[in-house]
Z-matrix of the N, CA and C atoms (Angstrom, degrees):
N
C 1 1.477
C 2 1.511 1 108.09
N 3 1.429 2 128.18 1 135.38
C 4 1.433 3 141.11 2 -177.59
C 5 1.701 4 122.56 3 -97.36
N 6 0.939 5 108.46 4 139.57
C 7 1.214 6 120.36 5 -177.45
C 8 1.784 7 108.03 6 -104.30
N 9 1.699 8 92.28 7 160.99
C 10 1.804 9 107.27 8 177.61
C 11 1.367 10 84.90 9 -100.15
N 12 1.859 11 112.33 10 149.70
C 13 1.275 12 123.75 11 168.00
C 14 1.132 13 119.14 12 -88.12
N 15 1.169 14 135.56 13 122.52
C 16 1.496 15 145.78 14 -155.85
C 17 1.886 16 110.82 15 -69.79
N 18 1.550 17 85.38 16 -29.53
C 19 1.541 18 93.67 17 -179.68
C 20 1.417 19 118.97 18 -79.93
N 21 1.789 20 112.02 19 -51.53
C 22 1.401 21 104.07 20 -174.36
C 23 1.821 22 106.72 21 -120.45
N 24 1.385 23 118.94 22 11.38
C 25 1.447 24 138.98 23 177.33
C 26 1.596 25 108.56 24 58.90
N 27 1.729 26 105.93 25 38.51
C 28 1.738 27 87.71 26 165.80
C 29 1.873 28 109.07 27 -113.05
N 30 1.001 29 103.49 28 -173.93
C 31 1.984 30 109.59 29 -134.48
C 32 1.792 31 74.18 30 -102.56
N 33 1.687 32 119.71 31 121.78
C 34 1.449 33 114.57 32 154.30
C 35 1.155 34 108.15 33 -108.05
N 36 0.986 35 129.21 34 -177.36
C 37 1.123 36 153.94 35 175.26
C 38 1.827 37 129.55 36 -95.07
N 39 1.197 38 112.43 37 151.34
C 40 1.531 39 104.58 38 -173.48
C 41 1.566 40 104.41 39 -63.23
N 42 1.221 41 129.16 40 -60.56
C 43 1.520 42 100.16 41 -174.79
C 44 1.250 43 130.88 42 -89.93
N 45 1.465 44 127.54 43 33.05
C 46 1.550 45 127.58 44 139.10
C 47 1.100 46 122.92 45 -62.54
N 48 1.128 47 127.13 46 154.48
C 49 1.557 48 138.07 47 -173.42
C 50 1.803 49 99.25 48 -105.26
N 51 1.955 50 100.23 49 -37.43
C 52 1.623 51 96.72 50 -159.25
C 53 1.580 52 82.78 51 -111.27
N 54 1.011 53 89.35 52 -177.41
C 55 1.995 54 119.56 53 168.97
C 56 1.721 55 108.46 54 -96.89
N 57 1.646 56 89.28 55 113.60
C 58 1.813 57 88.55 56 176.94
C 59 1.166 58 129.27 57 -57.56
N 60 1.626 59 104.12 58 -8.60
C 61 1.485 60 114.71 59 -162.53
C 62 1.805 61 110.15 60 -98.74
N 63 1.122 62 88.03 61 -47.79
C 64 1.553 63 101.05 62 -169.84
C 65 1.767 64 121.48 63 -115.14
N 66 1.512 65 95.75 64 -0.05
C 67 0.788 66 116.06 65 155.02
C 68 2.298 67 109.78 66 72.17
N 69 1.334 68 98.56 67 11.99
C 70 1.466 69 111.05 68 -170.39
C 71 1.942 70 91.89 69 -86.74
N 72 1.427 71 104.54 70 137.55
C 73 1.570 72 110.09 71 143.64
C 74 1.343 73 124.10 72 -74.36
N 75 1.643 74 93.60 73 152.48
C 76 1.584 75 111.02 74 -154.94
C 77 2.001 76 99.03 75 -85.54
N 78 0.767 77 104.91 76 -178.24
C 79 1.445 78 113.46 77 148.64
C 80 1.783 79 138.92 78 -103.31
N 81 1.463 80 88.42 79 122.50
C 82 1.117 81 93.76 80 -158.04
C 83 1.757 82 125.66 81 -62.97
N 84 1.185 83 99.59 82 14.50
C 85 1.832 84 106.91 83 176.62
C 86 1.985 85 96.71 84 -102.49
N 87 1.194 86 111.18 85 13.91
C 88 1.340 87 108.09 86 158.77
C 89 1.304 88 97.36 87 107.96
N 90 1.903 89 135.93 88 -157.80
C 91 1.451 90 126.24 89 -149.55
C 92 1.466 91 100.97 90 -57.59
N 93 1.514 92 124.25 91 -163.54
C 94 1.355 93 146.54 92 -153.03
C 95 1.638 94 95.29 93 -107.38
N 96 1.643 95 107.31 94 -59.20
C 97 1.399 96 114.44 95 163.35
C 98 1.538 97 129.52 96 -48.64
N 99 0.884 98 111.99 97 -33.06
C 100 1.785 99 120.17 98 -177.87
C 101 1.308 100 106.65 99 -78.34
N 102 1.570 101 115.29 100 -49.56
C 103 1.321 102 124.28 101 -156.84
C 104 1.740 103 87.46 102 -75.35
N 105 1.261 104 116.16 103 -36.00
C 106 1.803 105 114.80 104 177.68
C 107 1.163 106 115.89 105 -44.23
N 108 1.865 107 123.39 106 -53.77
C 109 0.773 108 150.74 107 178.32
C 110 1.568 109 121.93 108 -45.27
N 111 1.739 110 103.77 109 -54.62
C 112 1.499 111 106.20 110 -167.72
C 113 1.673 112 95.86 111 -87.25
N 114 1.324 113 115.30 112 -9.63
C 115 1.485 114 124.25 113 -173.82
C 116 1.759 115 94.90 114 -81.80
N 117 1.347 116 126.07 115 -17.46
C 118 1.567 117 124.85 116 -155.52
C 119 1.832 118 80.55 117 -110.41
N 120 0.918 119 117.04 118 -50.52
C 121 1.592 120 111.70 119 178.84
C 122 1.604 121 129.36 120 -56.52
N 123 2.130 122 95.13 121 -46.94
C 124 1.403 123 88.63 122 152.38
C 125 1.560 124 155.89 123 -29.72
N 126 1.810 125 85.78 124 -58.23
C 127 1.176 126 107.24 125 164.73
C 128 1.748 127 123.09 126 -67.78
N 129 0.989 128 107.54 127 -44.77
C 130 1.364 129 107.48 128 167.94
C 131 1.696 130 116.61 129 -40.10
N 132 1.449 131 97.92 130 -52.07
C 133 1.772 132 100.67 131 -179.27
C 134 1.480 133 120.82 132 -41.28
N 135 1.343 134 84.70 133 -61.25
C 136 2.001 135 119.10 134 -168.00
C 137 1.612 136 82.40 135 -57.22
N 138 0.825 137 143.17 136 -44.17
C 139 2.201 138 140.44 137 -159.24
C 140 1.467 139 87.56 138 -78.29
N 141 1.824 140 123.00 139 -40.57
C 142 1.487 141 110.28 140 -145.35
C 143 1.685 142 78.40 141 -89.25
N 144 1.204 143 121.46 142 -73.36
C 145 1.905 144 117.50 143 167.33
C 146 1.484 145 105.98 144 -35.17
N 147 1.318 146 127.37 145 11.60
C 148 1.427 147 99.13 146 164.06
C 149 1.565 148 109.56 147 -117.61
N 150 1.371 149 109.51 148 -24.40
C 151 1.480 150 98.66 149 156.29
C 152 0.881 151 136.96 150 -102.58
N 153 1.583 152 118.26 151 9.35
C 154 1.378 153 118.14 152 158.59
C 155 1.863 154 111.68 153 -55.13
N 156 1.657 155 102.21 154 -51.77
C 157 1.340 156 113.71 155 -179.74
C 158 1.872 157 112.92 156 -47.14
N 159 1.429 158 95.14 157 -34.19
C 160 1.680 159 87.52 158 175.32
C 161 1.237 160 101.25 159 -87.61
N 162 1.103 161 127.10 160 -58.10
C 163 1.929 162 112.07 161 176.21
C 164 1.878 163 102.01 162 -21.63
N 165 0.937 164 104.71 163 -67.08
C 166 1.419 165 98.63 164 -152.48
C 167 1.770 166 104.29 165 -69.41
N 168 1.506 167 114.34 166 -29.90
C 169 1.793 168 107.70 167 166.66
C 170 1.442 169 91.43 168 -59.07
N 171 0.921 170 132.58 169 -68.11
C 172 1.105 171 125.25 170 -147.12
C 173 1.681 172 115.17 171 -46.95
N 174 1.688 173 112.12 172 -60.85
C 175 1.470 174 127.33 173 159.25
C 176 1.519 175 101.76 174 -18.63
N 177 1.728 176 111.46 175 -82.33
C 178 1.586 177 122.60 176 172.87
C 179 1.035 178 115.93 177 -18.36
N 180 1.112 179 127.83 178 -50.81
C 181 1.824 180 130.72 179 -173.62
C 182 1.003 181 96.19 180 -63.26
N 183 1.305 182 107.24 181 -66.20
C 184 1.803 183 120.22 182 -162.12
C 185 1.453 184 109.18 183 -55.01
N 186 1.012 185 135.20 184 -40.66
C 187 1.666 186 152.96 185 156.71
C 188 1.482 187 113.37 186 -30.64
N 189 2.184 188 97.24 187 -71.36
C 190 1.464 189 101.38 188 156.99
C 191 1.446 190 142.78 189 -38.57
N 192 1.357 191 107.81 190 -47.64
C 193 1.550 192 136.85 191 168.67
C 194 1.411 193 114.07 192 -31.86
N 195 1.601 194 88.18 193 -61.24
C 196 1.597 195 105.27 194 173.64
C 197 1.117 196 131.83 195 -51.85
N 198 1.774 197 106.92 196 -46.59
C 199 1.674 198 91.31 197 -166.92
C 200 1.390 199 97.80 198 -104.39
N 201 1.571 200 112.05 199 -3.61
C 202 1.981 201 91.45 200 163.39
C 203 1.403 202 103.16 201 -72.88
N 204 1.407 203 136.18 202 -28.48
C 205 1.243 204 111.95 203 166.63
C 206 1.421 205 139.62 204 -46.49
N 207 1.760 206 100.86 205 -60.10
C 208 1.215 207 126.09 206 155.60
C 209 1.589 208 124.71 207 -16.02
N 210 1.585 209 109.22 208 -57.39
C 211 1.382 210 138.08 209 171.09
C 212 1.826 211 117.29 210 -56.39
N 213 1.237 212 69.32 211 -47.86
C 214 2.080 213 85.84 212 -178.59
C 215 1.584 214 109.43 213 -73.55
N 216 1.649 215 100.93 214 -24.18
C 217 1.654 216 87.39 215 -173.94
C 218 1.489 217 96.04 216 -87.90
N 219 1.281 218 131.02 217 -52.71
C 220 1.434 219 140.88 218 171.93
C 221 1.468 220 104.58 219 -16.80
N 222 1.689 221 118.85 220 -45.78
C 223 1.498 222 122.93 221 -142.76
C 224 1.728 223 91.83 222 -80.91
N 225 1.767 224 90.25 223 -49.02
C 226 1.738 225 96.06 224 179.56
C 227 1.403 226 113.80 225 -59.37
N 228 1.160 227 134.20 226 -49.72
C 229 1.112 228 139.46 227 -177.82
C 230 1.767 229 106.59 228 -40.40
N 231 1.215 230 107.71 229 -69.23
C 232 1.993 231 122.78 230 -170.58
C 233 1.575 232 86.40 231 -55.84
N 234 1.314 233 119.13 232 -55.28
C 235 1.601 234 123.72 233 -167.09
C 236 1.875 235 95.87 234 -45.19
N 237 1.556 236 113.97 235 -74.24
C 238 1.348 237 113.85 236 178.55
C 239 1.837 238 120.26 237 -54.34
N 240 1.068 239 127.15 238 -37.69
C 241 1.421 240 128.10 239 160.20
C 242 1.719 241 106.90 240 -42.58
N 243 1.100 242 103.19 241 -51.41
C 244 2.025 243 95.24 242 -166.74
C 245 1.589 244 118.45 243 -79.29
N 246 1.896 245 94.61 244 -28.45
C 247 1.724 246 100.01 245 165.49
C 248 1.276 247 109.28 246 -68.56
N 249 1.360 248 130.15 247 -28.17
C 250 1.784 249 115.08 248 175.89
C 251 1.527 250 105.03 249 -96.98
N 252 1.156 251 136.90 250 -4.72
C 253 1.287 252 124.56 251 146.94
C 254 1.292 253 109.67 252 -53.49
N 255 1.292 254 106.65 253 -70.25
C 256 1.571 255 112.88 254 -153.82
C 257 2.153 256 97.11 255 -65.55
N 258 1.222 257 121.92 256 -20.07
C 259 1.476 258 124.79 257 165.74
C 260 1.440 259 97.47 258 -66.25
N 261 1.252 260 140.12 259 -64.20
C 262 1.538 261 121.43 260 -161.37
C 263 1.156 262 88.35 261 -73.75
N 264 1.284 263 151.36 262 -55.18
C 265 1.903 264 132.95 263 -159.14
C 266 1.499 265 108.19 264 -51.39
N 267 1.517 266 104.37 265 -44.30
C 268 1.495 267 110.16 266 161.42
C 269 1.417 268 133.49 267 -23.07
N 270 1.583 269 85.78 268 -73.37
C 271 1.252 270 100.03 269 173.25
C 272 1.757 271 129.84 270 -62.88
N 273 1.313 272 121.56 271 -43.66
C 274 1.163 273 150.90 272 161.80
C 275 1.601 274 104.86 273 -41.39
N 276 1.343 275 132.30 274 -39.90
C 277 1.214 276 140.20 275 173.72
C 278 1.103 277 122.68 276 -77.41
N 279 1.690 278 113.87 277 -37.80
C 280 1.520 279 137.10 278 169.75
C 281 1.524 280 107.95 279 -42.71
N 282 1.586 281 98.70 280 -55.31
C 283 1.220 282 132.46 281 -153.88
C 284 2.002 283 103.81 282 -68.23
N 285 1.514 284 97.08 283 -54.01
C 286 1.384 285 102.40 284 174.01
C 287 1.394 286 119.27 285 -93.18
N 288 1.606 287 127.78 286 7.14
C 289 1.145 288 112.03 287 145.33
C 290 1.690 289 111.46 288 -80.77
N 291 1.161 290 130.98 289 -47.64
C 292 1.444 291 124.64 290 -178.62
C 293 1.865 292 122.00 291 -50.95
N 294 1.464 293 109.86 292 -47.11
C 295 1.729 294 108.57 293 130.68
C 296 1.542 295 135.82 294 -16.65
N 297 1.519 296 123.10 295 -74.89
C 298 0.924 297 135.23 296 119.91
C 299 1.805 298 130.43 297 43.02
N 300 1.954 299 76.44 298 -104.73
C 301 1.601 300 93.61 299 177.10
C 302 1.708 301 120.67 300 -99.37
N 303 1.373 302 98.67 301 16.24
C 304 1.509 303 115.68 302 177.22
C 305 1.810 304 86.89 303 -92.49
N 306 1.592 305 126.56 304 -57.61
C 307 1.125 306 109.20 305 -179.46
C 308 1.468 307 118.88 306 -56.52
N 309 1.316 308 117.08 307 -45.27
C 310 1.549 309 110.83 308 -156.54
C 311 1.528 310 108.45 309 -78.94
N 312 1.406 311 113.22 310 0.18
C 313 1.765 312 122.20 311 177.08
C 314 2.139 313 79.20 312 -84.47
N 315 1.084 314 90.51 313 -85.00
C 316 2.102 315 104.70 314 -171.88
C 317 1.829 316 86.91 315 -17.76
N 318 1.445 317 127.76 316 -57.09
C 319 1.669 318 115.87 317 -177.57
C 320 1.485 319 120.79 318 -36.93
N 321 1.751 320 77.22 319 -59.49
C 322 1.872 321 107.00 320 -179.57
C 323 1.529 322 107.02 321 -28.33
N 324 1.160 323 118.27 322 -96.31
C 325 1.618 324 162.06 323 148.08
C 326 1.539 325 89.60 324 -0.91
N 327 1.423 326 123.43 325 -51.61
C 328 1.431 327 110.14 326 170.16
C 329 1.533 328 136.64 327 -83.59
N 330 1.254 329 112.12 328 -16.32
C 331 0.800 330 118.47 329 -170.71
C 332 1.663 331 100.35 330 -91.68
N 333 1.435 332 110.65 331 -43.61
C 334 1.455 333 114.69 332 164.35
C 335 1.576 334 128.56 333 -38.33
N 336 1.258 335 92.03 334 -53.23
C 337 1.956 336 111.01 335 165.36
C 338 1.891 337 101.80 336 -43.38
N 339 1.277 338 102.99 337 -51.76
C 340 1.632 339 92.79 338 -153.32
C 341 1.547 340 86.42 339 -79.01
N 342 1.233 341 124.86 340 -61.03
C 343 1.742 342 115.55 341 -165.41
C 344 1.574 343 107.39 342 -46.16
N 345 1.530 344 125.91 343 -23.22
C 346 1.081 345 109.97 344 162.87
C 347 1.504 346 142.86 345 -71.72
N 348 1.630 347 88.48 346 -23.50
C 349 1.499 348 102.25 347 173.30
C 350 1.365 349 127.58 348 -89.09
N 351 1.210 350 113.96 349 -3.79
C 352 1.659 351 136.45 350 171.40
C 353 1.350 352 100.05 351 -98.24
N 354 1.147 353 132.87 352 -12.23
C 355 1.785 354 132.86 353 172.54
C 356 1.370 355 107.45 354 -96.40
N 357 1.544 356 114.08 355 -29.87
C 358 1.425 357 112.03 356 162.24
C 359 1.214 358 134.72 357 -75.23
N 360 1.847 359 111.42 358 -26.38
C 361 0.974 360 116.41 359 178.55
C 362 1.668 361 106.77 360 -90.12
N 363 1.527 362 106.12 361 -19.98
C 364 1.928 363 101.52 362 170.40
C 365 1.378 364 118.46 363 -70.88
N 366 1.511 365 105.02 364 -21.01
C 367 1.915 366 119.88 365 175.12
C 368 1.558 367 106.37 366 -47.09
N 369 1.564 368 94.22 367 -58.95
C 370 1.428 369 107.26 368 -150.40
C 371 1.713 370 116.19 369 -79.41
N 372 1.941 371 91.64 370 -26.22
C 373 1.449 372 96.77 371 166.54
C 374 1.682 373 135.17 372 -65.79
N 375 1.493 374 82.27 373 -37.70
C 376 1.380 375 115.11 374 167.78
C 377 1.701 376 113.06 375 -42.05
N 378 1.296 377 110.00 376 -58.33
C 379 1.690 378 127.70 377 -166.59
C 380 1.205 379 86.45 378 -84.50
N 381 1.284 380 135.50 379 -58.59
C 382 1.811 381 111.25 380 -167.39
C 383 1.374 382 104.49 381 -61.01
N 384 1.521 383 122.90 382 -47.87
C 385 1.818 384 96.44 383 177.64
C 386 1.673 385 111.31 384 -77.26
N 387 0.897 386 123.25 385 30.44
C 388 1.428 387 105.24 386 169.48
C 389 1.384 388 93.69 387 -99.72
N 390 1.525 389 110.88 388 -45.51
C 391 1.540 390 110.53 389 179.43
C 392 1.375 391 133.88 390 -72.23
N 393 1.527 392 113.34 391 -15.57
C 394 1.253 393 135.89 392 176.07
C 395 2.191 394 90.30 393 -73.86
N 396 1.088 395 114.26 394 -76.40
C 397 1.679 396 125.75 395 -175.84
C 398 1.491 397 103.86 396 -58.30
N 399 1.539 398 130.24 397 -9.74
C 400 1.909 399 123.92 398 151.39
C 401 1.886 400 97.46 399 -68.04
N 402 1.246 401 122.07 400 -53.10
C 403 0.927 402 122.52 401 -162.74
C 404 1.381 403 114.28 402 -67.20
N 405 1.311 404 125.05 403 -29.61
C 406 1.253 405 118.43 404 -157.98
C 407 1.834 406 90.19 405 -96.96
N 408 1.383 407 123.57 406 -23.69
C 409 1.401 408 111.68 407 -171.30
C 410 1.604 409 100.73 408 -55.80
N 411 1.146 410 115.86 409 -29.79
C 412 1.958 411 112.61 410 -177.44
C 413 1.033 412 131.74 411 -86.06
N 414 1.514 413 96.82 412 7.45
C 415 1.520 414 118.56 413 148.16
C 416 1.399 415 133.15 414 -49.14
N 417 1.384 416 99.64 415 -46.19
C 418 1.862 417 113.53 416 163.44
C 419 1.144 418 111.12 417 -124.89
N 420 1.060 419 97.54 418 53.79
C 421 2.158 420 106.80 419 168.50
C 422 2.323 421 88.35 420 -117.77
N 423 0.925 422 94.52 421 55.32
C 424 1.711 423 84.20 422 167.77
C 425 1.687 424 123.51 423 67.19
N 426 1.424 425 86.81 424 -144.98
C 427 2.056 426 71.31 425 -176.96
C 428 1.905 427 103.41 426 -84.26
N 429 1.299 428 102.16 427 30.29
C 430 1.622 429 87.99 428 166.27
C 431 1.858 430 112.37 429 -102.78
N 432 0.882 431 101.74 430 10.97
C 433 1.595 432 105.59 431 147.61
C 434 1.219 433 152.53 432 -14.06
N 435 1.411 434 89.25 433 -50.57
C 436 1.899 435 111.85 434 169.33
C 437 1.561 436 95.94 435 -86.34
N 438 1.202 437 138.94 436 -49.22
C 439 1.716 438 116.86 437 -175.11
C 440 1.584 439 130.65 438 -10.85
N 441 1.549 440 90.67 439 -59.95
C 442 1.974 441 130.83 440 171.53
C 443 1.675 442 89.23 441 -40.85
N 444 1.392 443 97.45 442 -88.65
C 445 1.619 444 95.09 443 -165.87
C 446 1.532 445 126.74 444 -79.79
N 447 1.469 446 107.16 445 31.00
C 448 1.534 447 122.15 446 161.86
C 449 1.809 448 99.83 447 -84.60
N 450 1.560 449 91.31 448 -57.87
C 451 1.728 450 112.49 449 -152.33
C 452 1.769 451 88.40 450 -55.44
N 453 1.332 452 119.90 451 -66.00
C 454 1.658 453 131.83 452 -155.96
C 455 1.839 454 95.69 453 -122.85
N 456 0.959 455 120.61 454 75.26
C 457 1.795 456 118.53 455 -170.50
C 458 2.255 457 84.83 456 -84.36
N 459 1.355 458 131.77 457 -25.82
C 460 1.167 459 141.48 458 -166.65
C 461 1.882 460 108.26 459 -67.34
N 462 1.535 461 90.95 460 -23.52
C 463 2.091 462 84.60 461 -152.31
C 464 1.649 463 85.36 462 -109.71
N 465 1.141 464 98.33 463 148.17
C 466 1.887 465 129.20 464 -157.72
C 467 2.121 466 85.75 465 -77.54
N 468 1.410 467 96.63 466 -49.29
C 469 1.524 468 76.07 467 -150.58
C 470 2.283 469 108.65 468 -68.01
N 471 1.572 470 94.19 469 -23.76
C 472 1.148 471 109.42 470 172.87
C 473 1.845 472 98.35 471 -39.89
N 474 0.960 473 106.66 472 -100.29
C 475 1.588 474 139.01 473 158.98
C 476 1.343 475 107.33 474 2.62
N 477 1.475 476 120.32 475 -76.02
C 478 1.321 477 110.03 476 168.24
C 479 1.704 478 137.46 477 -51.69
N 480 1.590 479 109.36 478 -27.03
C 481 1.660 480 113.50 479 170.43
C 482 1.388 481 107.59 480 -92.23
N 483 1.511 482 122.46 481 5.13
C 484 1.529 483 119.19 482 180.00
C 485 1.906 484 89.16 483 -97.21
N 486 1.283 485 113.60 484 -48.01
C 487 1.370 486 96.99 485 162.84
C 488 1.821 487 145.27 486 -41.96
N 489 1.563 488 73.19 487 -38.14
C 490 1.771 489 83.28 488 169.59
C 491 1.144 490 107.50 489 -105.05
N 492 0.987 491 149.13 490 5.41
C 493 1.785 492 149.35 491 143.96
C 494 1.714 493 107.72 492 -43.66
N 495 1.806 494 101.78 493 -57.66
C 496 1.362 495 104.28 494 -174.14
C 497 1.408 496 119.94 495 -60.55
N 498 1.455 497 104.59 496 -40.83
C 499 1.642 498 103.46 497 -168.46
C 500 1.429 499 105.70 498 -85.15
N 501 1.605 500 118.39 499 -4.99
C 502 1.373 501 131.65 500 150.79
C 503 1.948 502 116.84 501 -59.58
N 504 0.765 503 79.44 502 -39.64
C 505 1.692 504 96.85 503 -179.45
C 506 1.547 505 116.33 504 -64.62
N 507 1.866 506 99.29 505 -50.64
C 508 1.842 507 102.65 506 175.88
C 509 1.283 508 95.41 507 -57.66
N 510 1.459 509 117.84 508 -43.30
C 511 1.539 510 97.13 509 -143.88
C 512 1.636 511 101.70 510 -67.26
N 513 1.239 512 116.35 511 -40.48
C 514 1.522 513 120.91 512 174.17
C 515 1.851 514 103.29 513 -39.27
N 516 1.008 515 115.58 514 -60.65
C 517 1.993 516 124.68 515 177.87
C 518 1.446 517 98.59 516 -33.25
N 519 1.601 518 103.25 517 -55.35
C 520 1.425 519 110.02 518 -163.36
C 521 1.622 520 109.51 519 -72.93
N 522 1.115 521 121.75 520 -18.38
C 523 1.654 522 125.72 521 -170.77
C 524 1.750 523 101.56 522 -84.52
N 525 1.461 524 108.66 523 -29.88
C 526 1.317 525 111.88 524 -164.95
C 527 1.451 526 113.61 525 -70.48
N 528 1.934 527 99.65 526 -52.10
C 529 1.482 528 131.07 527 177.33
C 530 1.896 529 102.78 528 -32.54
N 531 1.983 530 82.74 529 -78.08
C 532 1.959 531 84.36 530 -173.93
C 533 1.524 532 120.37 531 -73.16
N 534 1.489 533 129.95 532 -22.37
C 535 1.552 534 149.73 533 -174.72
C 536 1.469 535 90.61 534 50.74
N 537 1.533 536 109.68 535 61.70
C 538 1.362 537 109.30 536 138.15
C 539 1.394 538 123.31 537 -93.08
N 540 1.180 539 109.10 538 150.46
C 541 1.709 540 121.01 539 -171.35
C 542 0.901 541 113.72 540 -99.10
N 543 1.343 542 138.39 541 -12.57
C 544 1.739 543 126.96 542 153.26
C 545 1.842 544 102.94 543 -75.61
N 546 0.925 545 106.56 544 -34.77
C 547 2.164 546 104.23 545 159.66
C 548 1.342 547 96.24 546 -30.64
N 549 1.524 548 104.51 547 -76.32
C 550 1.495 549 112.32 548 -157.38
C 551 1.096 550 103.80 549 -38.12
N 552 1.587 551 105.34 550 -77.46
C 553 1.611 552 109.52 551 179.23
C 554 1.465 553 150.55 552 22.04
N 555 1.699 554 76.04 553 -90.56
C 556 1.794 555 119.81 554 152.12
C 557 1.519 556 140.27 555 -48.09
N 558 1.259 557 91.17 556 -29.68
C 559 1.996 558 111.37 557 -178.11
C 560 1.597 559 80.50 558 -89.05
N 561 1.601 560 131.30 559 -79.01
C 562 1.013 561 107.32 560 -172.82
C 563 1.328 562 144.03 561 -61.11
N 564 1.002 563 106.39 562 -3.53
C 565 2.003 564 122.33 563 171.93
C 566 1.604 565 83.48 564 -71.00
N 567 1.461 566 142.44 565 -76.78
C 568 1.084 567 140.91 566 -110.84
C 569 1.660 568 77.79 567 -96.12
N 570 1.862 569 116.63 568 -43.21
C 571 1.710 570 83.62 569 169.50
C 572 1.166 571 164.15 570 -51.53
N 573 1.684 572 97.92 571 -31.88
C 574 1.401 573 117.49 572 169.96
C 575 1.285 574 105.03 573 -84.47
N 576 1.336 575 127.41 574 -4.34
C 577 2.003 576 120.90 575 172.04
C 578 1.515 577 100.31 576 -93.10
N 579 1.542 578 125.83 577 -21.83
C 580 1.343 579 105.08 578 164.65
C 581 1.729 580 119.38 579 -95.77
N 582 0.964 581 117.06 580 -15.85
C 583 1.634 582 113.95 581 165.63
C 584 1.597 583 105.02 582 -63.09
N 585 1.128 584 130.12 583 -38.76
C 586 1.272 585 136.87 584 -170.28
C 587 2.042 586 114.33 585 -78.01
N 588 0.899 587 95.40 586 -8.01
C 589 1.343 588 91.94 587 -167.83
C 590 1.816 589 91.54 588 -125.55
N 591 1.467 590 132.80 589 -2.03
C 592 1.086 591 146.56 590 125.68
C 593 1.440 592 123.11 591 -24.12
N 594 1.489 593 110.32 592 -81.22
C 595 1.145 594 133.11 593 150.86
C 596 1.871 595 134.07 594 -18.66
N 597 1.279 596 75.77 595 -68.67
C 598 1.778 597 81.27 596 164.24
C 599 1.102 598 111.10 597 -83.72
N 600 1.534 599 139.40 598 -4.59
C 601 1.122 600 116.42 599 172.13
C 602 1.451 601 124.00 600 84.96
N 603 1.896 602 126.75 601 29.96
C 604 1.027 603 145.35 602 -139.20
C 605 1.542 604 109.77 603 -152.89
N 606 1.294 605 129.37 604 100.48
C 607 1.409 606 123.29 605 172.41
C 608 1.071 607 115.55 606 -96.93
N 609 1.543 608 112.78 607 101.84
C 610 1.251 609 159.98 608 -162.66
C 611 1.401 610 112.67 609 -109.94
N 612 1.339 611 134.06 610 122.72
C 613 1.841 612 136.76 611 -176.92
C 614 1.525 613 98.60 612 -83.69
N 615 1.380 614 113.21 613 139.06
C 616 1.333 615 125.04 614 -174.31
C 617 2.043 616 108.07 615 -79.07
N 618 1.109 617 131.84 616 146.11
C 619 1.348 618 119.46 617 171.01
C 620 1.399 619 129.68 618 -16.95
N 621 0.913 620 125.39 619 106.35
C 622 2.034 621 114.28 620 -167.62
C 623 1.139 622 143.76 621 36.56
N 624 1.978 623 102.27 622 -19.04
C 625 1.257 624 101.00 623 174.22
C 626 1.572 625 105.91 624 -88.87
N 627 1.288 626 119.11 625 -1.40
C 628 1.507 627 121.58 626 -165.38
C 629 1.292 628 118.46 627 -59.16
N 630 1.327 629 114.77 628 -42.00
C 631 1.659 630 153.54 629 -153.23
C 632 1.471 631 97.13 630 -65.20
N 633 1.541 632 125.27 631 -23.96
C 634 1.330 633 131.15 632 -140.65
C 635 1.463 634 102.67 633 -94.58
N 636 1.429 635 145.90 634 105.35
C 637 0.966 636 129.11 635 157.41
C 638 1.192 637 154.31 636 -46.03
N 639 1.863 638 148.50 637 67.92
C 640 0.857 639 103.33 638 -143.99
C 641 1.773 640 96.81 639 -120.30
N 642 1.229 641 120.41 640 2.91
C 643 1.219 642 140.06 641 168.47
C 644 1.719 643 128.12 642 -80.55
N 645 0.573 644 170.83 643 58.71
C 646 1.322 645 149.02 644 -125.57
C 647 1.726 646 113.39 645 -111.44
């Protein structure tokens, strides 16, 4: 089958290669026109596959676009969730240390209160027996005896060494009267056993004469 030559329009034939006229070779996918043709379609393809190929980069990007966005908002989001976590734990910690040291001052402050009031009350205990044990030494200092139970005639321990002061006292009368010297002795044994038991803070009956009531 023959073809028209595209160049100078004369009619060859299927088995020429050239143009009798003009002397041009044909193309070898058959006439000049056809081969134009499948050459115009080619091209057509390769344009329609070529923007399909960008349609679809393009989509891709846009796809991409997305989920690094997607990603980025997610990231900020968890990022802002853990800074206001970690702000209320903050705070919450703030909160229960200032709790805290509001109690262990309120301990402080109490515990301070009481050691003071047990130092006041050890002051004061302190000074009444010092003054209670001035008083009672003149218990067996002779006829000053009664001083004790003028000053505090109310408190037991006063009372009881003013008792044994006195019958401390006869016996002294009595040592003087006969000036026996085991008397003596004896009055002074029983003095230094009642100054001594003064001292410690102990109402204690003097040797036989202790027993003696004369106070009540």
């Amino acid at each position: 089958m023959g073809a028209d030559c595209k160049y100078c329009g004369a009619y060859i034939s299927g088995d020429q290669p050239k143009c009798p006229a003009c002397g041009r070779r044909l193309s070898p996918f058959g006439s000049n026109k056809n081969s134009g043709e499948f050459s115009d379609l080619r091209s057509s393809g390769a344009a329609t596959q070529t923007a399909s190929q960008e349609d679809w980069d393009r989509q891709e990007k846009a796809r991409q676009a997305q989920w690094f966005e997607t990603q980025r908002k997610s990231q900020e989001d968890a990022f802002d969730r853990q800074r206001e976590r970690q702000s209320q734990s903050s705070d919450r910690q703030k909160s229960s240390d200032k709790q805290w040291k509001e109690t262990l001052r309120k301990e402080r402050e109490k515990i301070k209160t009481e050691c003071n009031a047990k130092t006041g009350e050890t002051k004061d205990a302190d000074s009444g027996t010092a003054r209670k044990n001035s008083l009672s030494y003149l218990c067996y200092i002779g006829i000053l005896f009664f001083i004790p139970l003028i000053a505090d005639p109310k408190d037991e321990f006063i009372r009881y060494h003013c008792n044994q002061g006195l019958a401390l006292f006869f016996t002294f009368v009595i040592a003087w009267i006969t000036s026996w010297w085991v008397i003596w002795v004896f009055a002074v044994f029983c003095l230094i056993k009642g100054l001594s038991n003064v001292s410690r803070g102990v109402m204690q009956q003097l040797p036989i004469i202790g027993k003696f009531k004369f106070i009540k």
